[in-house]
C-alpha positions in Angstrom: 0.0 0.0 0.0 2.8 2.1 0.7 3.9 2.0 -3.1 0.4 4.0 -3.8 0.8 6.1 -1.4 4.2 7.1 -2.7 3.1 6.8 -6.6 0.0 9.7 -5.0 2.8 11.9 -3.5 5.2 11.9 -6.6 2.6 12.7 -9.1 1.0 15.3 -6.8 4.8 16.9 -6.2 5.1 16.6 -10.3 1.9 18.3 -10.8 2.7 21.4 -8.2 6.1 21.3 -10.0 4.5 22.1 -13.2 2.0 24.9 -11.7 5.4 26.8 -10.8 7.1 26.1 -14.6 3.5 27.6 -15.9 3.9 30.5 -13.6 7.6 31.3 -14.9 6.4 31.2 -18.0 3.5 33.5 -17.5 6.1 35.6 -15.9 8.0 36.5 -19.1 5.0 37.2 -21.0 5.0 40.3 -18.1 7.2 42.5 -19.2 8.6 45.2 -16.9 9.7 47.9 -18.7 13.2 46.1 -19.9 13.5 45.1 -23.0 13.8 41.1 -23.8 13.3 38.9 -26.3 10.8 37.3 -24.0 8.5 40.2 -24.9 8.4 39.0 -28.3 7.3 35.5 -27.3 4.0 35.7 -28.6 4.3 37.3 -32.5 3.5 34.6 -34.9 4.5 35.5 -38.2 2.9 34.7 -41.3 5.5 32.3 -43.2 4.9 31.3 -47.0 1.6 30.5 -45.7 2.2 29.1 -42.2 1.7 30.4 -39.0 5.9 30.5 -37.8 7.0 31.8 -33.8 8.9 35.1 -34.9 12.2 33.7 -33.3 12.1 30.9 -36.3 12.4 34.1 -38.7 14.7 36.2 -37.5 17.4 36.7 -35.2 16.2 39.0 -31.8 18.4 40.5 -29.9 18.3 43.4 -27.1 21.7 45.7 -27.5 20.6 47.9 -24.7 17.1 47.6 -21.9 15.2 49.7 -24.2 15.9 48.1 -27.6 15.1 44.9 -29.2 16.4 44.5 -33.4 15.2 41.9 -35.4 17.3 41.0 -38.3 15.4 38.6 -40.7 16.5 35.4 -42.1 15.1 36.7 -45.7 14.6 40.2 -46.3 11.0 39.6 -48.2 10.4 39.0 -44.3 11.0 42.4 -43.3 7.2 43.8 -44.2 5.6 40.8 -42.6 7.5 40.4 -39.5 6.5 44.3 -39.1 2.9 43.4 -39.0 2.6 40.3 -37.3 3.9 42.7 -34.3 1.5 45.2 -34.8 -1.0 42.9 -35.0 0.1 41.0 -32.0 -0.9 44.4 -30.1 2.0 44.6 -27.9 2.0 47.9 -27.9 5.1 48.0 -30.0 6.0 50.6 -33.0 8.2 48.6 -34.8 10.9 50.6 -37.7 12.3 49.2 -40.7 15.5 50.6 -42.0 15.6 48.1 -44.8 17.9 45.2 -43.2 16.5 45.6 -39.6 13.5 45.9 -37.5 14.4 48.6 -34.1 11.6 48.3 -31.4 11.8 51.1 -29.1 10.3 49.7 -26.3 8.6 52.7 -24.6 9.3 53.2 -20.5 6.5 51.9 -18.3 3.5 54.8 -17.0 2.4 53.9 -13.2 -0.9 53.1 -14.7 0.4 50.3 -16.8 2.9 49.2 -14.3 0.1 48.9 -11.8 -2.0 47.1 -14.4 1.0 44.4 -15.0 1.2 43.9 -11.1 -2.7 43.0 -11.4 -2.0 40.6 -13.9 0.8 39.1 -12.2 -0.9 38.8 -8.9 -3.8 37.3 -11.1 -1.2 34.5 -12.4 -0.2 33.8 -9.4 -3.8 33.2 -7.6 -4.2 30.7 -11.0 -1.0 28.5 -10.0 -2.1 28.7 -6.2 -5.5 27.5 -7.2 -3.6 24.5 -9.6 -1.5 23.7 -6.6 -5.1 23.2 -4.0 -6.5 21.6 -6.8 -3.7 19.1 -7.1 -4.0 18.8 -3.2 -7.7 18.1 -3.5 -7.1 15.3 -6.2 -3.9 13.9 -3.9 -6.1 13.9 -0.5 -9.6 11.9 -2.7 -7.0 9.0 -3.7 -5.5 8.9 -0.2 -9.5 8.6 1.4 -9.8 5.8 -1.4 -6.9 3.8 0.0 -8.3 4.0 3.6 -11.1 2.8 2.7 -9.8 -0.2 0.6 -8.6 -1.0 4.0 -4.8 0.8 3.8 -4.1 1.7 7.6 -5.1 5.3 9.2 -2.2 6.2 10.6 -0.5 5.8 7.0 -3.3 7.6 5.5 -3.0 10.6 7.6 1.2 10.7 7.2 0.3 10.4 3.6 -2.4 13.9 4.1 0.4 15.5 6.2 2.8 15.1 4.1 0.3 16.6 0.7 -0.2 19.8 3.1 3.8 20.5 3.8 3.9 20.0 -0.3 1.2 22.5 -0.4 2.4 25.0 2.1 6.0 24.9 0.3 4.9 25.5 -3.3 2.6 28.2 -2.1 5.4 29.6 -0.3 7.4 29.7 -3.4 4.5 31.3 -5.6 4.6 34.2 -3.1 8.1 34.5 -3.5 8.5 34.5 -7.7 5.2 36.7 -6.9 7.3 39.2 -4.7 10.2 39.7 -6.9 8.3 40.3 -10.1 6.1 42.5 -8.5 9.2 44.5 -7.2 10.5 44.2 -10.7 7.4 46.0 -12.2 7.4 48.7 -9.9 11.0 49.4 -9.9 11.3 52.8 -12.0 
């Protein structure tokens, strides 16, 4: 019985585990007033026909925290690159000089910096509700063992041990949610 009980604790830890990689993620798409290729994440471009991730089409790079330069593969890429960005509403004004694409990215207003901390706080309530849920789903399959007759002192170790999982991931949401939020703000 131990074996499931075990087998319920690594998935659950995998699952939590994969809450916080979400998070991070989610993170970069929050930009903070520095440039980084991160920012560009999102911009599909339209290629021959295909939908293509923008870093497949052109080389980004940020020379200094308010720059980013895209230098296309193929120069017919130039035009379309320019308005798969404006279409992915970033709030980007890309310029063509003929070889490369400059993005100015603009500095952050208090408005929009409070807005990003809003939506970062809101990402992080998501993985904190992914983490309970994965505690829920943990704590049904241990009650499920008990009652196929798996001992109660095992079972309630087993619970314990789901909570301190719990209580340490959500510990470390707060954190990645402190230091983003301090890294939106910062002026």
């Amino acid at each position: 019985m131990t074996e499931e009980i075990d087998f319920i604790l690594d998935s659950t830890e995998e699952s939590m585990a994969g809450s916080i990689e979400h998070l991070e993620k989610a993170f970069l798409n929050i930009r903070a007033g520095k440039a980084s290729p991160a920012m560009l994440g999102s911009v599909f471009v339209d290629y021959y026909g295909s939908s293509t991730p923008l870093s497949q089409v052109a080389k980004i790079s940020v020379p200094d925290a308010r720059t980013i330069t895209l230098q296309p593969f193929e120069k017919s890429m130039l035009q379309p690159i320019e308005k798969a960005i404006m279409i992915a509403n970033l709030g980007f004004n890309p310029m063509n000089n003929g070889d490369v694409i400059i993005i100015s990215v603009p500095p952050l207003t208090e408005d929009r910096r409070r807005d990003l901390a809003k939506q970062a706080k809101s990402e992080a309530e998501d993985a904190k509700i992914s983490i309970r849920n994965a505690r829920k789903d943990a704590n049904t399959e241990i009650k499920k063992l008990e009652k196929d007759g798996t001992s109660e002192d095992i079972c309630k170790s087993a619970e314990d041990q789901v909570q301190n999982l719990t209580n340490t991931f959500i510990k470390s949401i707060d954190e990645l949610l402190s230091v983003k939020e301090a890294e939106i703000m910062k002026v």
